[in-house]
N, C-alpha and C positions, 0 to 999 in steps of 0.2 A: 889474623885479620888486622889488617891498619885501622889506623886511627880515624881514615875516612870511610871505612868501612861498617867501624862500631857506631860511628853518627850516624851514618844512613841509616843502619840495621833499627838501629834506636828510635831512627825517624819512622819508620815503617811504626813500629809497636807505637807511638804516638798514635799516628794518622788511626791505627784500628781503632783506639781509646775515644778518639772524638766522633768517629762513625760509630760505635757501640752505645756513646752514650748520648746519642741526639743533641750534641753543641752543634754540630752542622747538619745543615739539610743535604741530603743525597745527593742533591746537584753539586754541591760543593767538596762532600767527603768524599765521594767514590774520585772524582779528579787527584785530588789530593793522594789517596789512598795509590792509587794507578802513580802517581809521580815518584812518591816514596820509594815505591816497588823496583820503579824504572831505575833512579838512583841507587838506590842501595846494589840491584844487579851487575849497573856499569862498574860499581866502587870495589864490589864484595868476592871475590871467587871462591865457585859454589853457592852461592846463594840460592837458586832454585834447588841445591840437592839440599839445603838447611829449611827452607819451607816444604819441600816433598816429605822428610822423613817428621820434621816436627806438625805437620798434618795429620801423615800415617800416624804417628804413636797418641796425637789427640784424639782423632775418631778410633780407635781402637778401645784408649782408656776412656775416653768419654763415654761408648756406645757400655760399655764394661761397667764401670765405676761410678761413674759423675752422673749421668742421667740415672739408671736403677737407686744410686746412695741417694741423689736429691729427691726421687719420690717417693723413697721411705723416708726421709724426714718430713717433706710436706704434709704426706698421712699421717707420723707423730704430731707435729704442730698441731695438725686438725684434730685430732683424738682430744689433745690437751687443752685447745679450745672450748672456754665454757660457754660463747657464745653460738661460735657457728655448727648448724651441724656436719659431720664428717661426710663427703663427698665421693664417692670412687668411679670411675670411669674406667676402661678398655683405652678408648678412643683418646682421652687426656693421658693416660700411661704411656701410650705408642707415640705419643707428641713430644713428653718429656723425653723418653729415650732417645728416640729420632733430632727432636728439635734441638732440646740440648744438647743430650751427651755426644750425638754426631754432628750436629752443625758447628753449635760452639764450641764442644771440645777439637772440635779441627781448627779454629780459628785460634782457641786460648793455645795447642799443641806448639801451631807456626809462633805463634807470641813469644811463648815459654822457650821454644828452641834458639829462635832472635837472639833474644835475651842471653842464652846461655853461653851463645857465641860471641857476641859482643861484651859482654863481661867474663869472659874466658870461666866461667866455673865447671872446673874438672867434675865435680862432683852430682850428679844425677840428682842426690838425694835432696845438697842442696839443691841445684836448680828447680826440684819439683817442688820445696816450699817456697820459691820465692816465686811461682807460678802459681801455687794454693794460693799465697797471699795477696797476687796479683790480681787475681779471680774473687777472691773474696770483697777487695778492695772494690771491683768495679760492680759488685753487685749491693753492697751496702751504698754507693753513690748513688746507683737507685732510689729514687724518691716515695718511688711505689715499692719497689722492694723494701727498702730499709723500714719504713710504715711496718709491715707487716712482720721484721724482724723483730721488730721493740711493741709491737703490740699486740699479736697473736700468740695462739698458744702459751709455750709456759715463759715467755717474755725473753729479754736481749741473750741473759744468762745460759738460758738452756739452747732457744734456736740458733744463735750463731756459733759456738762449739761444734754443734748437731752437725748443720751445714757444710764447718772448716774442716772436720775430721775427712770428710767425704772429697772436698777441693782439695785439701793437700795429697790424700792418697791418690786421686786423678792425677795431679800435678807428677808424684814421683813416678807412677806407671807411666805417664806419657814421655818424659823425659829418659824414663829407661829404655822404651821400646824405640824409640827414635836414634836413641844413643846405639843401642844393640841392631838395629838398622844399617846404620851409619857402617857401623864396625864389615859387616857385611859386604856391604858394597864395597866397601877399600879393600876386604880382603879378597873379594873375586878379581877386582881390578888389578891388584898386586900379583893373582895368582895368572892370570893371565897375559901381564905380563913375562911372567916369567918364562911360560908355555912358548913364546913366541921364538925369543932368542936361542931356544932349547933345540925345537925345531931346523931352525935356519941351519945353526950348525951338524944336526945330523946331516943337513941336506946337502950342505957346503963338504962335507967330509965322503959322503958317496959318490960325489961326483969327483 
């Protein structure tokens, strides 16, 4: 990837971060978000097969990991809570899984995979904490979230551990499954190549 490549790409994982966390109104972000995109594609080659697969591996690990982990720890927080009482729903469960772990684990996936392109990290493992941390980060900037990090249940110490152990494991499965994605499709691509020139020449030799 060039160096005008890794800008855009980076410009993109911007543009998400200010649409995620309400510094711009819609009318403003999704343009923005849409320009990014446009750029970074002209700049980037492959670009949409680097957000397809780091999509796939976010709703994947998100629908997996990151929504079912986050609603077992909000049910912790709320058990450990001495004030509220603990709340359970069907309908709030299918929301967290859905909402999160598929919407936004698709969104933090493309993020996470950006990123791992643009800063070349060979490594999965790393890239899925630096994708945990990523996520972590933009959910403590929450104003409403962080609130409730530092003062519910059993306070900063226990809930955000709780939380990260769950983001960074999303972050690694999403990063692997996109990566082991990736591998795939080059390798059908490669193999089909190959198929072709094989062909030709039987054909060229019968005749």
């Amino acid at each position: 990837m060039t160096w005008q490549g890794r800008v855009a790409a980076l410009g993109v994982v911007s543009a998400v971060i200010l649409a995620t966390q309400d510094v711009l109104i819609p009318a403003i972000a999704l343009p923005l978000l849409v320009a990014a995109a446009a750029l970074a594609w002209w700049l980037t080659d492959g670009f949409w097969k680097t957000v397809a697969f780091g999509l796939a591996g976010g709703v994947i690990a998100g629908a997996l990991i990151m929504g079912p982990g986050f609603r077992v720890a909000m049910r912790v927080v709320a058990i450990m809570d001495p004030i509220r009482t603990p709340e359970f729903s069907v309908g709030g469960t299918f929301f967290i899984i859905v909402g999160i772990g598929g919407i936004l684990g698709g969104v933090m996936g493309i993020v996470g995979n950006l990123i791992r392109k643009a800063a070349s990290i060979a490594s999965v493992v790393i890239a899925g904490v630096v994708l945990g941390t990523f996520e972590m980060t933009l959910l403590l900037m929450d104003s409403g979230l962080r609130e409730e990090f530092f003062e519910l249940g059993g306070g900063p110490w226990v809930n955000i551990p709780m939380f990260a152990v769950f983001a960074f494991g999303y972050g690694i499965a999403a990063m692997t499954i996109a990566d082991r994605l990736e591998h795939r499709a080059s390798k059908s691509v490669d193999t089909g190549s190959e198929q072709v020139p094989a062909g030709s020449m039987q054909t060229s030799s019968r005749s």
